[in-house]
C-alpha positions in Angstrom: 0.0 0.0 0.0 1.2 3.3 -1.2 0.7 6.6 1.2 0.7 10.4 0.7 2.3 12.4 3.1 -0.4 12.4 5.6 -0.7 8.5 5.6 -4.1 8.3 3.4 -3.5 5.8 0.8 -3.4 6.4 -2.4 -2.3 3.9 -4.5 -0.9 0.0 -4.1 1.5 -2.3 -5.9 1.0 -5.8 -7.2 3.7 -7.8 -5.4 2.6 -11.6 -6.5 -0.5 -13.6 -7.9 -1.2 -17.1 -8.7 -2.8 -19.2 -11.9 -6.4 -18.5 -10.2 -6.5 -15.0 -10.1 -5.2 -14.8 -13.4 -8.6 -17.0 -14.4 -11.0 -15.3 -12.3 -9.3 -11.6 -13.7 -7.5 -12.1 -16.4 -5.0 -10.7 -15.2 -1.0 -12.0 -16.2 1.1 -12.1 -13.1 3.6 -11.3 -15.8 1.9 -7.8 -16.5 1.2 -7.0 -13.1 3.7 -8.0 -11.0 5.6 -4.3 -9.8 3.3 -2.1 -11.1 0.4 0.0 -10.3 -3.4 -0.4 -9.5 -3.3 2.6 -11.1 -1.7 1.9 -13.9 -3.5 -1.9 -14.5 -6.7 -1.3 -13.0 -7.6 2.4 -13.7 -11.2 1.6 -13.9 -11.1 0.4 -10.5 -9.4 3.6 -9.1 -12.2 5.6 -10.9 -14.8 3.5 -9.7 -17.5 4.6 -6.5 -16.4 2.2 -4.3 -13.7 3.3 -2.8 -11.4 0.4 -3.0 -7.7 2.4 -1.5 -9.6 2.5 1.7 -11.2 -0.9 1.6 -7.5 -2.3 1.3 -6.4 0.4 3.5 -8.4 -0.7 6.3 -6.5 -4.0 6.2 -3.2 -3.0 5.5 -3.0 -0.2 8.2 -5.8 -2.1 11.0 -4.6 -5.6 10.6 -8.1 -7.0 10.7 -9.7 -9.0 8.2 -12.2 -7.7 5.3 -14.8 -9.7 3.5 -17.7 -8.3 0.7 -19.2 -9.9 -2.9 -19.1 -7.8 -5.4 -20.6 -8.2 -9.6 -17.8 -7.3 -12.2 -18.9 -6.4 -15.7 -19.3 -7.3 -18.6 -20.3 -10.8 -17.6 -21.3 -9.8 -14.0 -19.1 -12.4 -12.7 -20.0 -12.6 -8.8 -16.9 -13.1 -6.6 -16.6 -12.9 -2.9 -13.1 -10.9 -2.0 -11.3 -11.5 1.4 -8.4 -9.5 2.8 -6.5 -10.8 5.5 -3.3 -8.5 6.6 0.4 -9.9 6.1 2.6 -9.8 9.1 5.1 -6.9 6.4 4.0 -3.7 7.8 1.6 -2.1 5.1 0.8 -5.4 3.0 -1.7 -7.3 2.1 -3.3 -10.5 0.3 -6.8 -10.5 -1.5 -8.1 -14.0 -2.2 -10.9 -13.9 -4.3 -14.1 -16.7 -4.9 -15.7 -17.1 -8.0 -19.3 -17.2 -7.0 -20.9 -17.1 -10.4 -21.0 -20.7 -10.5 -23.8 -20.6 -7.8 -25.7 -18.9 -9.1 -29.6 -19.7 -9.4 -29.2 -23.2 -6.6 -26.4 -24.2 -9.2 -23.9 -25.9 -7.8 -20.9 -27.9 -10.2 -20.7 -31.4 -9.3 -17.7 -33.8 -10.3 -18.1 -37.2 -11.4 -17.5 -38.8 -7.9 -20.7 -36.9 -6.8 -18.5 -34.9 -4.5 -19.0 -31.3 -4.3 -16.4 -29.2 -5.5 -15.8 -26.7 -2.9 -15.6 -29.6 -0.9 -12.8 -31.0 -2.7 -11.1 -27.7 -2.7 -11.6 -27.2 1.0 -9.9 -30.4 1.1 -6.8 -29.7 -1.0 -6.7 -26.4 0.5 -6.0 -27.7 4.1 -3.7 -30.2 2.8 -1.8 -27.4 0.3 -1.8 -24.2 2.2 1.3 -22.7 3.4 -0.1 -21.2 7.0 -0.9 -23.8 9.6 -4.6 -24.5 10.2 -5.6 -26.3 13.5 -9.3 -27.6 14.4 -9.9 -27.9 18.2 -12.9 -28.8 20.1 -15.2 -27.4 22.7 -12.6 -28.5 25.5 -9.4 -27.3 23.5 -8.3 -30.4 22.4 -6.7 -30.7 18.9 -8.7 -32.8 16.8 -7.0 -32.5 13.4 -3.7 -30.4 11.9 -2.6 -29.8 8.5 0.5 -30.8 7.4 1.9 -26.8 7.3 0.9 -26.8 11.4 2.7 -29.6 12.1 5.9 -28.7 10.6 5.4 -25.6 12.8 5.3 -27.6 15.8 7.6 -30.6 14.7 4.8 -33.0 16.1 3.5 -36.0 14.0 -0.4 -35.5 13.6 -0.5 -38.2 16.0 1.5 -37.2 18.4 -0.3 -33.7 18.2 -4.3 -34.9 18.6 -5.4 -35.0 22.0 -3.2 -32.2 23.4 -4.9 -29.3 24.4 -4.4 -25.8 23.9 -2.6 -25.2 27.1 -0.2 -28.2 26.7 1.4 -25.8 23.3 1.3 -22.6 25.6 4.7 -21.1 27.7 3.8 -20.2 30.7 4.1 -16.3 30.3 1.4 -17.4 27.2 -1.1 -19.2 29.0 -3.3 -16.3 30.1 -3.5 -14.8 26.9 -3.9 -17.7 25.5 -7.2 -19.0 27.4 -8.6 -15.6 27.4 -8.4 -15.6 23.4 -9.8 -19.3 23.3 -12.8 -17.8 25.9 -13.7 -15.3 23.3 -13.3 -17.9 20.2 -16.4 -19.4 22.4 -18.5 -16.8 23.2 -18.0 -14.7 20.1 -17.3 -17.0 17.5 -14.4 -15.4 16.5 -10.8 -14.5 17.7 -7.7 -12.4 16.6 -4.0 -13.0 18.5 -0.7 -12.8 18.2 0.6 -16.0 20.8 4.0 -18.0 21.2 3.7 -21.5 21.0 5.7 -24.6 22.5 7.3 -27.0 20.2 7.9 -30.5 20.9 11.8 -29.9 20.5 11.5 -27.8 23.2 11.9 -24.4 21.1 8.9 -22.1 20.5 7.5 -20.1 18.0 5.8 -16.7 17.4 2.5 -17.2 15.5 -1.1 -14.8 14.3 -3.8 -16.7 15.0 -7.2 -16.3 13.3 -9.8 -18.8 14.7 -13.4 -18.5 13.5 -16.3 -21.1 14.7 -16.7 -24.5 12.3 -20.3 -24.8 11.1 -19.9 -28.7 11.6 -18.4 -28.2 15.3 -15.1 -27.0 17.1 -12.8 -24.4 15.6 -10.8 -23.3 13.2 -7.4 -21.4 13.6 -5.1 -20.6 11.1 -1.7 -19.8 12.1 1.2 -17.7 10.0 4.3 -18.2 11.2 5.4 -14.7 12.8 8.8 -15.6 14.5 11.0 -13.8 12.5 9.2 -10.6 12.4 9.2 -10.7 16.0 12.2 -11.3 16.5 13.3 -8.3 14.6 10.5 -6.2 16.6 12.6 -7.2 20.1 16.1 -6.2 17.9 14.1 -2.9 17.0 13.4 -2.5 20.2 16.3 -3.2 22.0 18.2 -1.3 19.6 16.1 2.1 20.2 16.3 1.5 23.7 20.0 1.7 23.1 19.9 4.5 21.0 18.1 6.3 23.5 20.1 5.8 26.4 24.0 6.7 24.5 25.4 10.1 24.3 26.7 9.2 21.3 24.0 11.4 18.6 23.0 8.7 16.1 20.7 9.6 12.9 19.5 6.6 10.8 18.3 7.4 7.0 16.8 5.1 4.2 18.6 5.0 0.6 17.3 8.2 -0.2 19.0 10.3 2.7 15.5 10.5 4.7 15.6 10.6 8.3 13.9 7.8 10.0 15.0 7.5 13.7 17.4 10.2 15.4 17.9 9.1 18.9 17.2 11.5 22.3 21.0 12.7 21.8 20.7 13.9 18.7 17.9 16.3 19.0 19.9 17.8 22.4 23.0 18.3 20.3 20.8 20.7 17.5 17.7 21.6 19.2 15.3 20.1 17.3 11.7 18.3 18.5 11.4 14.6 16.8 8.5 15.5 14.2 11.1 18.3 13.3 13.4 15.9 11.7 12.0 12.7 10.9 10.6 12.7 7.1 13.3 15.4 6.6 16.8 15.0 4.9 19.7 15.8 6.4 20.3 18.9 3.8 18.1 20.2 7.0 21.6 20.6 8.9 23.6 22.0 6.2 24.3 26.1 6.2 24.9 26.3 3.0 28.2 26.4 0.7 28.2 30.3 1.4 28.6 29.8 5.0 31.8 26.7 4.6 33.3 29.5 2.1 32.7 31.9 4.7 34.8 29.9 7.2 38.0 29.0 4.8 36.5 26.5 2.3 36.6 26.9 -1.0 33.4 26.4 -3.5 35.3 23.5 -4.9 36.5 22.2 -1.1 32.8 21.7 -0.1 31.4 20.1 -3.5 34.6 17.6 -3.4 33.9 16.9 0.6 30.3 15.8 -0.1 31.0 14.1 -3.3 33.4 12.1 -1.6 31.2 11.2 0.9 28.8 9.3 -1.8 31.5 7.8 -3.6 32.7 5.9 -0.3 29.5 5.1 1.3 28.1 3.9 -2.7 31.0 1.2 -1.9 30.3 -1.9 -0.4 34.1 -2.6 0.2 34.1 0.0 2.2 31.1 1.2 3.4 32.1 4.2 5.9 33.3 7.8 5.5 34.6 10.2 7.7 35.2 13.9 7.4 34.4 17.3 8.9 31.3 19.2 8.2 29.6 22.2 9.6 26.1 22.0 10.7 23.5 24.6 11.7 21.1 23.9 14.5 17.3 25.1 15.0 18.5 28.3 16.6 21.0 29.2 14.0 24.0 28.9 15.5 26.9 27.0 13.8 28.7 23.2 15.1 31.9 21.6 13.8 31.0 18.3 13.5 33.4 14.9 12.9 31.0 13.3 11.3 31.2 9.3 10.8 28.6 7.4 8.3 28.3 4.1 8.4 26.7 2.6 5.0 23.6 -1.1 5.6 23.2 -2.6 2.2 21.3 -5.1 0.9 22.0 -8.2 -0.9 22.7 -6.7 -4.3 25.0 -4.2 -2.6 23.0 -1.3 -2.8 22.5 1.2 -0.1 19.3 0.3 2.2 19.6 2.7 4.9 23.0 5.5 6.4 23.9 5.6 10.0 25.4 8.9 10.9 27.2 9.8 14.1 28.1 13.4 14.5 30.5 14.2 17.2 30.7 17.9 18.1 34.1 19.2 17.7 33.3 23.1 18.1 35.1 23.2 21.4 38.1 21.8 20.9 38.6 23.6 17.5 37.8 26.5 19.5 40.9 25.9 22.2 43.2 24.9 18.7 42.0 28.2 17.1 42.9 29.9 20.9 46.5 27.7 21.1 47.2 29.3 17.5 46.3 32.8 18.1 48.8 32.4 21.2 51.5 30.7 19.3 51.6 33.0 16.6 51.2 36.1 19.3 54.5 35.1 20.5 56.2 34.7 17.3 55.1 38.0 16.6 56.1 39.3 19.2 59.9 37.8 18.9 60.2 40.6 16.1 58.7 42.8 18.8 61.3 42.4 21.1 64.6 43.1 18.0 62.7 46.7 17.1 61.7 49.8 18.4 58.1 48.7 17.5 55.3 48.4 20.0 53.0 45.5 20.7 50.2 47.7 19.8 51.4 48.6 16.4 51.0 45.0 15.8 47.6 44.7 17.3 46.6 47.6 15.1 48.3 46.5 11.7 46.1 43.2 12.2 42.9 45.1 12.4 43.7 47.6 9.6 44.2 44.4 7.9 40.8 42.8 9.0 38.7 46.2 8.3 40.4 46.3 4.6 39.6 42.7 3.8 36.0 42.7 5.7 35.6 45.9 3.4 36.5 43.9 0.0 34.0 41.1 0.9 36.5 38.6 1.9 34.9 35.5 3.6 35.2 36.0 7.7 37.6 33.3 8.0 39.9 34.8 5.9 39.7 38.1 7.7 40.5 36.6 10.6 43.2 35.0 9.8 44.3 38.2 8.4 44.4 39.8 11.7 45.8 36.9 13.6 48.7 36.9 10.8 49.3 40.6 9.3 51.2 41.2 12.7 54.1 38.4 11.6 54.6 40.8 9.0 57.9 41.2 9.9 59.3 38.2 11.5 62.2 38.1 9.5 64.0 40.8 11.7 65.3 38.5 14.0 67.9 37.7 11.7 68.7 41.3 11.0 71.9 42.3 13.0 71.0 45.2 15.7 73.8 47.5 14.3 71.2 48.0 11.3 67.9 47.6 13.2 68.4 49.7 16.2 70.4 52.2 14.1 69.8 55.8 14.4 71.0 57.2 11.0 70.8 56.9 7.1 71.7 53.5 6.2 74.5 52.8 3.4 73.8 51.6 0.1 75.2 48.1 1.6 73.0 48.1 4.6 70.2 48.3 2.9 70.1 45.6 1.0 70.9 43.4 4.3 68.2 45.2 5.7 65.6 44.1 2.6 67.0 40.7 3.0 64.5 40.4 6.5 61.4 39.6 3.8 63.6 36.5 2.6 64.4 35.8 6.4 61.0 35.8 7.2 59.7 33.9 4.2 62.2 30.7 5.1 60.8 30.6 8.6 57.2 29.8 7.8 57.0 28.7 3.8 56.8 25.3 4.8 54.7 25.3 7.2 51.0 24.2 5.9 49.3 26.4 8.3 51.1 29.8 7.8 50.8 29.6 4.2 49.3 33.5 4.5 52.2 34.7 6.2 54.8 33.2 4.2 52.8 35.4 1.4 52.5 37.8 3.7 56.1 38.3 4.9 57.8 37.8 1.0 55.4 40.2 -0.6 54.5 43.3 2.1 57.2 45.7 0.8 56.3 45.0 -3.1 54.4 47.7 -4.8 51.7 48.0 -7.1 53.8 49.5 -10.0 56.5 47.4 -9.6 59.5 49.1 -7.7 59.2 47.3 -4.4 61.5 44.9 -3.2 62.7 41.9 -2.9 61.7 40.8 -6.5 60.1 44.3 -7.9 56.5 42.1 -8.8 54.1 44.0 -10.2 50.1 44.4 -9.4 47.5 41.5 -8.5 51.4 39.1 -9.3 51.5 40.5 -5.5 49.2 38.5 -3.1 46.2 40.8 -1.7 46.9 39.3 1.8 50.4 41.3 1.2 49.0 44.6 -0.7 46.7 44.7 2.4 48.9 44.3 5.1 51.2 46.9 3.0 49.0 49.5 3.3 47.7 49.0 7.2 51.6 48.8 8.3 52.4 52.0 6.3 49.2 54.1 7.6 50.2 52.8 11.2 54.3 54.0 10.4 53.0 57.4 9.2 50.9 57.7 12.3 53.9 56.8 14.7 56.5 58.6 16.3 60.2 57.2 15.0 63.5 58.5 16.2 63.8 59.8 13.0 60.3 61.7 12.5 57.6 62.5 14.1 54.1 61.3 14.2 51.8 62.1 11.5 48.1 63.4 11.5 45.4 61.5 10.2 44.3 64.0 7.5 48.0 63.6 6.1 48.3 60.2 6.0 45.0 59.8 4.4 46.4 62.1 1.6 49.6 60.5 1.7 48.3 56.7 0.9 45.8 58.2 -1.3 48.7 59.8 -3.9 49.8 56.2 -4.0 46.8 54.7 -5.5 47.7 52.7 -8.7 52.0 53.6 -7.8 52.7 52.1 -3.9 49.6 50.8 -3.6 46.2 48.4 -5.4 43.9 51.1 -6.4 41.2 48.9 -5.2 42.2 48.9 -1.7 42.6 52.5 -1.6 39.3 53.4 -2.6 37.9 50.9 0.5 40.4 52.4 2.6 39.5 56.0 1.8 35.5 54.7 3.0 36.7 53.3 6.2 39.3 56.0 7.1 37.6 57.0 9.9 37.5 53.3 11.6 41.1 53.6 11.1 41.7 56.9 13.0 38.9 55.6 16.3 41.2 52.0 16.3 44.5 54.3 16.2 43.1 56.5 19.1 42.0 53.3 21.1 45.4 51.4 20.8 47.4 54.5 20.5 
């Protein structure tokens, strides 16, 4: 039985027929098998009756249907039963041609016999489910063949037990109560666990209905295995619910069917919220990853790579780092770990995700970094005549010119955690040059430029610091080409360089040196402005000309 989203049927699918419905419909198994009522019987889904909720009412309330019904163009007369299948949402139909009957006529065969007698008879023998026949005390009075093998008794073995001799003993209340009710109402519906002569048991639904010749009739479908997977199911959402661990469990198609109690702590959300969902529910976005460091390209390779591992059977789990969002907004690093169920023709049948929040210990790396690369700083610090607030401001002139080009936060942050290592390289400058207070010769100079190399071979292999080893190589380079140490020219020159070039020359201008002293705002506005397009990118002139006045409040705060 097909649903909608609200659970109202609306369609089923054929899943198996046999040689007598194909004669009483005319229906080929081979035509409907896998398809549609609605695309094999569209008469039926226009007709008044409304048949999706005749089957419905079986397939969803697990209780028996019976009605006749006339079928044109012969008005054929048949009598249709529906009897639920222990699959959730499944169903058999097993139809009786009545036509035959019709008028007092009744088909004879040459023996005299009836022939719904003889087909009771084969049917009992034949039928798959067990079918019992007790009497008024409970005793078994006959078995067919499909009950025995249930039980592993011979028939003789089986007649003259009673009901209570097959019942466990945390079964034998039920199990008289349901017999009491066969007797007074005729009929009885149960789900029961039976004794076998081995010892062993089994789970069985029992229909028993009142014989018109005496005693009763129960027919029994085998139900072990499904109950044994409802205790697993159970047991293993009790588990779920009792872990820390978050779990999320999806079918094929990525939609949530079970998040454990966990899970919904960890992002905020109420059950209803997320089941029937897809996990895309969780994701910010590929603006927000590139807003955190990622590239476009980084976050379309990490999810692809996720589906080209878990598609896999050989190996059938992926790990990675995502970023999630959770009902209230805010953002979670997650190490997320997917673990892939197939089924037997190695396709995917359902995803178990376990997200582990990692947002706090990014947080105390992030904190460990910002404290290691304060200190290397600050070992340049300590070789010049340079304060530790010049380096706290050259960060955030750096932050406010990237923030101002539309650079993703990440990388503005890093800008101002790195902009300050600017000029690392220093500590290999002798302090005859650095701490000198006169011209420098020709000679000295050039040692002196040689601290953008130094600083360059300290960091350039380090993963990490790849923006400072930009940063420190490229920072006294200029736009037009006459900066050193290798006179590149224009956007050759990284932007994390051209601007931290122009925050560490407003802040130089700005501060008192033994050889000058400090200079106003208004001037060194017009100063870096004259070297648009010559010392400095045009581009990050004009943005620093419309944040000018940020510059001059963090000056005056950090002064």
């Amino acid at each position: 039985m097909l649903t909608d989203g609200t659970g109202r049927p609306v369609d089923f699918v054929f899943l198996d027929s046999n040689a007598s419905f194909e004669r009483i419909t005319g229906l080929k198994r081979s035509d409907i098998v896998g398809r549609r009522a609605s695309e094999v019987l569209p008469d039926m889904m226009r007709d008044q009756f409304d048949w999706l909720g005749f089957y419905g009412s079986v397939a969803f309330g697990c209780e028996t249907v019976e009605i006749e019904r006339v079928f044109p163009p012969d008005d054929r007369r048949v009598r249709i039963r529906v009897i639920p299948l222990s699959e959730p949402n499944t169903f058999a139909t097993i139809l009786e041609d009545l036509s035959a009957d019709r008028d007092g006529v009744t088909a004879v065969e040459p023996s005299g016999r009836r022939d719904d007698e003889g087909s009771r008879d084969l049917f009992f023998r034949e039928a798959p489910d067990g079918i019992f026949l007790v009497d008024e005390q409970g005793l078994y009075r006959d078995a067919n063949p499909a009950a025995l093998a249930m039980l592993g008794y011979e028939k003789r073995e089986l007649l003259g037990l009673s009901i209570r001799d097959l019942l466990p003993t945390d079964q034998t209340a039920a199990g008289i109560q349901s017999f009491k009710n066969l007797k007074t109402y005729g009929r009885s519906s149960c789900e029961l666990k039976l004794l076998r002569k081995d010892g062993g048991f089994i789970w069985v639904a029992l229909d028993a209905v009142r014989n018109p010749v005496g005693g009763y009739l129960g027919y029994c479908k085998n139900i072990t295995l499904r109950k044994y997977a409802e205790e697993r199911n159970d047991l293993s959402l009790r588990a779920m619910e009792v872990v820390d661990q978050p779990i999320i469990i999806t079918d094929s198609n990525g939609t949530i069917q079970e998040v454990n109690r966990a899970f919904l702590d960890l992002y905020g959300f109420q059950r209803d919220e997320v089941l029937g969902h897809n996990p895309r529910i969780l994701n910010p976005g590929w603006e927000t990853y590139v807003n955190l460091g990622y590239s476009y390209e980084d976050y379309v390779t990490l999810f692809d790579e996720m589906w080209r591992t878990l598609k896999d059977p050989s190996i059938g789990t992926w790990q990675g780092t995502v970023i999630n969002r959770c009902r209230n907004g805010s953002l979670l690093w997650v190490r997320l770990i997917v673990n892939a169920v197939y089924d037997e023709g190695g396709r995917i049948k359902n995803l178990i995700g376990l997200p582990i929040d990692i947002s706090e210990s990014r947080n105390r790396e992030k904190i460990s970094k910002i404290e290691l690369y304060s200190t290397i700083a600050a070992m340049a610090e300590l070789r010049d005549e340079e304060t530790s607030n010049h380096m706290r401001r050259v960060g955030l002139f750096s932050k406010i010119l990237a923030k101002s080009l539309g650079m993703p936060e990440k990388y503005c942050e890093d800008l101002e955690l790195f902009a300050p290592m600017h000029d690392i390289g220093k500590v290999g400058v002798p302090d005859s040059l650095l701490l000198a207070r006169r011209k420098l010769t020709p000679e000295e100079w050039t040692e002196m430029k040689r601290h953008t190399v130094m600083g360059h071979n300290i960091v350039k292999d380090k993963q990490d610091l790849a923006l400072v080893a930009a940063i420190t190589l490229r920072h006294h380079e200029r736009w037009d080409g006459t900066g050193y140490p290798d006179g590149v020219t224009g956007e050759e020159i990284p932007l994390s360089a051209r601007i931290t070039a122009l925050a560490d020359v407003y802040d130089a201008l700005r501060s008192a040196r033994p050889y000058k002293e400090p200079w106003t705002h208004d001037r060194a506005v017009e100063e870096i402005i004259s070297q648009a397009g010559r010392q400095f990118d045009p581009r990050i002139v004009e943005v620093f000309r419309d944040s000018q006045e940020l510059f001059a409040r963090v000056f005056e705060e950090l002064k």
